[in-house]
ZAMARGU-4260 file (C-alpha; in steps of 0.2 Angstrom, whole numbers, plus 5000, padded with zeros to 4 digits):
<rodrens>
0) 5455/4729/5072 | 5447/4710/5074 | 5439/4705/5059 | 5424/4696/5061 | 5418/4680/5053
5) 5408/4683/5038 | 5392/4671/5037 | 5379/4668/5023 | 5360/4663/5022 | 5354/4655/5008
10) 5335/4651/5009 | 5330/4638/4993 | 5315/4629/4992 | 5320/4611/4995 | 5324/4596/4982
15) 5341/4600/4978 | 5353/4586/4980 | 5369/4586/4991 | 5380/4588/4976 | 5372/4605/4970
20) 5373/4611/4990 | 5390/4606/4992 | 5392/4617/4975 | 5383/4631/4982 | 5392/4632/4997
25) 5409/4628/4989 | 5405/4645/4976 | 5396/4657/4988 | 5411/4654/5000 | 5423/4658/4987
30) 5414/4674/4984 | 5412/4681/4998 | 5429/4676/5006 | 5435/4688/4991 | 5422/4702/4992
35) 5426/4701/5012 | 5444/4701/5011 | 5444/4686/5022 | 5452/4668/5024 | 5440/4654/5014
40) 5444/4646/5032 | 5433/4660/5041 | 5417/4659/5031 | 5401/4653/5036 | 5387/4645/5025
45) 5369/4642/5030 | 5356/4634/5021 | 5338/4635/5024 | 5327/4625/5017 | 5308/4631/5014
50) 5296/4614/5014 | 5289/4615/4995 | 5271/4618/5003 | 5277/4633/5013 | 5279/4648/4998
55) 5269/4657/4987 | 5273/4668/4970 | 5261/4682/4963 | 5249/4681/4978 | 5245/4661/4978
60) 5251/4648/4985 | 5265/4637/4974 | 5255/4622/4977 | 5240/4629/4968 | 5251/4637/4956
65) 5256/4616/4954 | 5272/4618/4960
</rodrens>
């Protein structure tokens, strides 16, 4: 049986610098290559970004939460 290539969404809100990415994606694909039983080589790592205007937490928006 093929095995297919494990792949991972991360959705953050944005303002993380490329070190703490590259740290994300570096730990999550480590984790999931061994949850998977998969090669590190096979894994997939997305992130999406959400624009700091563009969420909300207990019914408000964060930006009149002042976030």
């Amino acid at each position: 049986m093929e095995k297919k290539m494990p792949i991972a969404t991360i959705q953050m809100i944005e303002g993380r610098s490329e070190e703490q990415k590259r740290r994300i994606i570096e730990r999550v694909s480590q984790t999931l290559a061994e949850a998977s039983e998969s090669p590190l080589e096979a894994i997939r790592i997305i992130i999406q970004e959400v624009p700091a205007t563009n969420w909300g937490k207990a019914g408000k928006m964060a930006k009149d939460l002042g976030r």
